[in-house]
VOGU-3710 file (C-alpha; in Angstrom, 3 decimals, decimal comma):
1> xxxxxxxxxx> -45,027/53,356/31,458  -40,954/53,656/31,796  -39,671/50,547/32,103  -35,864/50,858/34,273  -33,665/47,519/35,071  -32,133/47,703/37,694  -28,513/45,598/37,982  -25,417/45,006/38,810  -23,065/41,809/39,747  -23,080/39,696/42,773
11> xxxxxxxxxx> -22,208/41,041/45,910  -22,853/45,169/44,350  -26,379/45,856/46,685  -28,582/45,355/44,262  -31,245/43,340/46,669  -30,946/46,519/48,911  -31,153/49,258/46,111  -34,291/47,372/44,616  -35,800/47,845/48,395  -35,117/52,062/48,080
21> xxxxxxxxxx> -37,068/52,060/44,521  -39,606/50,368/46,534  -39,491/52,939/49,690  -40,282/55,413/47,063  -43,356/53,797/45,776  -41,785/52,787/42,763  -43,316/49,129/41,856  -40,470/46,399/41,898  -40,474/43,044/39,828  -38,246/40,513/40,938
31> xxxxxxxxxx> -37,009/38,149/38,533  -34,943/35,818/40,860  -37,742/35,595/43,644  -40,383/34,443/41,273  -38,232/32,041/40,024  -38,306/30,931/43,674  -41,619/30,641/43,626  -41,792/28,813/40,756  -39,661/26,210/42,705  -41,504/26,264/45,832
41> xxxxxxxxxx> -44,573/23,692/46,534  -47,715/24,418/43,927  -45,245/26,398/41,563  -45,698/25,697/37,987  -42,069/24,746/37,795  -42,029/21,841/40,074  -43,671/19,267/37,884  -41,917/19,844/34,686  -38,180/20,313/36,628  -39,188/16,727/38,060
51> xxxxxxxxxx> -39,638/15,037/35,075  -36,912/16,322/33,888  -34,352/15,748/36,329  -34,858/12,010/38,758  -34,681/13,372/42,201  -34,896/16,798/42,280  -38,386/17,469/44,128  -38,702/16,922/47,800  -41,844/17,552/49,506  -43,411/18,250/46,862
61> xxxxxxxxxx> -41,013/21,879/46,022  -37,585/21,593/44,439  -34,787/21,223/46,320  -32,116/23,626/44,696  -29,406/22,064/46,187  -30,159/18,829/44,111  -30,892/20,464/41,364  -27,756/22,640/41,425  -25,815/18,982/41,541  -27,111/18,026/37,846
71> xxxxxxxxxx> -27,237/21,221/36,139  -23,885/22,909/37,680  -21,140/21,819/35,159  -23,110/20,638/32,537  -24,191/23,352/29,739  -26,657/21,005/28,025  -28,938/20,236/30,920  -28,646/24,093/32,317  -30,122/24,966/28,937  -32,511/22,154/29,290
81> xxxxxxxxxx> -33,459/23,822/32,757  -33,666/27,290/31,302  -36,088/25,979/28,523  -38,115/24,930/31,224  -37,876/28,333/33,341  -38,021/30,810/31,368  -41,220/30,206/29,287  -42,542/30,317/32,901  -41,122/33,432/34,256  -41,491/35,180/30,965
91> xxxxxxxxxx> -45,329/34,879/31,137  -45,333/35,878/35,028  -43,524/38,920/33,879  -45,877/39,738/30,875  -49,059/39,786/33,117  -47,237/41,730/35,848  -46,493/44,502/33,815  -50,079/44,355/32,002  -51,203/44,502/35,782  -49,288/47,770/36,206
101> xxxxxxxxxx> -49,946/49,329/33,336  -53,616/48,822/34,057  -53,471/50,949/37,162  -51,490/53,867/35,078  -47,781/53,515/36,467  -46,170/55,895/35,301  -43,022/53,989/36,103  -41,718/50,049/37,066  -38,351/48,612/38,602  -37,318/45,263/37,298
111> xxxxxxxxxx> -34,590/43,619/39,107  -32,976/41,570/36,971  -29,250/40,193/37,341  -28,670/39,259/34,080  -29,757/42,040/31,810  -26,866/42,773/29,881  -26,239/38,507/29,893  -29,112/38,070/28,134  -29,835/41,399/26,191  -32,515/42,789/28,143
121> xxxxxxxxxx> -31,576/46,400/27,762  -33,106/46,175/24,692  -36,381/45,463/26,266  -36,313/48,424/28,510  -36,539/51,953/28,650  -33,306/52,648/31,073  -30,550/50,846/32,749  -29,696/51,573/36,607  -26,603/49,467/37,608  -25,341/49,071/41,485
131> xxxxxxxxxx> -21,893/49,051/41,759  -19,096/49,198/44,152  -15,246/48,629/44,320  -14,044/45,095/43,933  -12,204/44,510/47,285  -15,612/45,336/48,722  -17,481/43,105/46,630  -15,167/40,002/47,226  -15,470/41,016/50,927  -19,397/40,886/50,677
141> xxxxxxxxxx> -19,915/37,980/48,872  -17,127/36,051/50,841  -19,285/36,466/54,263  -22,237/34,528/52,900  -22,969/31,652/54,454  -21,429/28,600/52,501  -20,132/30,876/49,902  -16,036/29,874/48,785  -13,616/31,716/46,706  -14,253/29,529/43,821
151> xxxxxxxxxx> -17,615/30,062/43,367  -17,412/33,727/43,167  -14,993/33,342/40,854  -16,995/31,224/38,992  -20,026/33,126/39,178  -18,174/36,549/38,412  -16,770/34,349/34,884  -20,154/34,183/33,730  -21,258/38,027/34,078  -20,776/41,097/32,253
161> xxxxxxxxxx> -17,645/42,773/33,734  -19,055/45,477/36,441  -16,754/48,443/34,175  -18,481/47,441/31,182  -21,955/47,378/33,249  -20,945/51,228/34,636  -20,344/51,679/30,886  -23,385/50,992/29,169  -25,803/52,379/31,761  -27,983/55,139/31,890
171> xxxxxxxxxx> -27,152/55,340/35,896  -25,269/54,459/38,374  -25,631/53,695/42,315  -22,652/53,404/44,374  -22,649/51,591/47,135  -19,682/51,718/48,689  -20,183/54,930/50,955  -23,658/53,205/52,752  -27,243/53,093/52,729  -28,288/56,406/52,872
181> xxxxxxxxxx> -25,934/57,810/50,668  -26,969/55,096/48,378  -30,528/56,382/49,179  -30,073/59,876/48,329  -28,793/59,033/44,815  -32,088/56,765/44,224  -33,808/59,376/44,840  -31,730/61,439/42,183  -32,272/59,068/39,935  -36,046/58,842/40,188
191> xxxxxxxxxx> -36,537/62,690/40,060  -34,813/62,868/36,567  -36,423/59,319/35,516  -40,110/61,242/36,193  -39,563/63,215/33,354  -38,979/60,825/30,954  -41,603/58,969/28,940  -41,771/55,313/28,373  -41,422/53,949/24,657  -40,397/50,204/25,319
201> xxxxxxxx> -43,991/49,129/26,755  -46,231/51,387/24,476  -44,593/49,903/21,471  -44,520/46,254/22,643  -48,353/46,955/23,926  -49,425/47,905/20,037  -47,633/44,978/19,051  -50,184/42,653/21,033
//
């Protein structure tokens, strides 16, 4: 089974891109919505982000705004929060792709932000990074609701710098020239990713 991340930084259409893997029949994991779920009422991450931080769950889900407010700023309780997290996601991932695997994929999508953050590459077969020229970016991001100059700035500080992403990927999607011209070169991508064989998952499978 090939494993390909799929990335890029804020505001590059990654959501969308993930979406045409999808179209294609191509199975998608999504790291930032099941951390979402996590948060939401019955996740597994409500009761231990509770405990950990007075105030945080409301109606019985987290409220990420009040969350945001004691983790935003302060490095030792994000990494409190993250030892929390990603324990949790970590094993959702784990069975998902023993899920897939088990119904002979030949091939998986896993949107994940942060790969090059956190050195995920190294846990995948291929890199696919969504990219598209700064002034457009800034322009996309801007026009989210509640979204402000500083914060982009803020967030963009703490990722990998999109020409070092373009870099060290396999592939590239540009988004810049729309949808389904972004479309077509999924599509590329996928026919020269079918003839590649997986080596990441077989070898962490033996492991096991």
């Amino acid at each position: 089974m090939l494993l390909v991340a799929l990335t890029g930084s804020i505001g590059m259409g990654k959501t969308e891109t993930a979406k045409m893997f999808a179209r294609l029949g191509i199975p998608v994991y999504d790291a930032d919505a099941e951390v979402h779920k996590l948060y939401e009422k019955g996740g597994a991450g409500v009761e231990p982000i509770g405990a950990a931080f007075e105030g945080v769950v409301k109606d019985g889900a987290i409220d990420r705004e009040a969350l945001s407010k004691h983790v935003v700023g302060h490095a030792d309780k994000m990494k409190r929060l993250e030892a929390i997290i990603h324990p949790l996601v970590g094993q959702v991932h784990r069975q998902w792709l023993v899920t897939q695997a088990e119904s002979n994929v030949p091939m998986v999508v896993l949107d994940i932000p942060l790969v090059f953050e956190t050195g995920g590459e190294k846990r995948v077969d291929v890199v696919v990074v969504v990219s598209a020229p700064a002034d457009l970016q800034r322009e996309r991001v801007l026009a989210r609701p509640g979204m402000t100059a500083e914060k982009f700035e803020g967030i963009l500080a703490k990722q990998v710098p999109d020409a070092e992403k373009r870099a060290r990927a396999d592939f590239v999607i540009e988004t810049h020239r729309g949808l389904d011209d972004a479309f077509e070169q999924v599509k590329k991508v996928v026919e020269k990713l079918k003839k590649r064989k997986g080596k990441v998952w077989t070898a962490l499978h033996k492991a096991q």
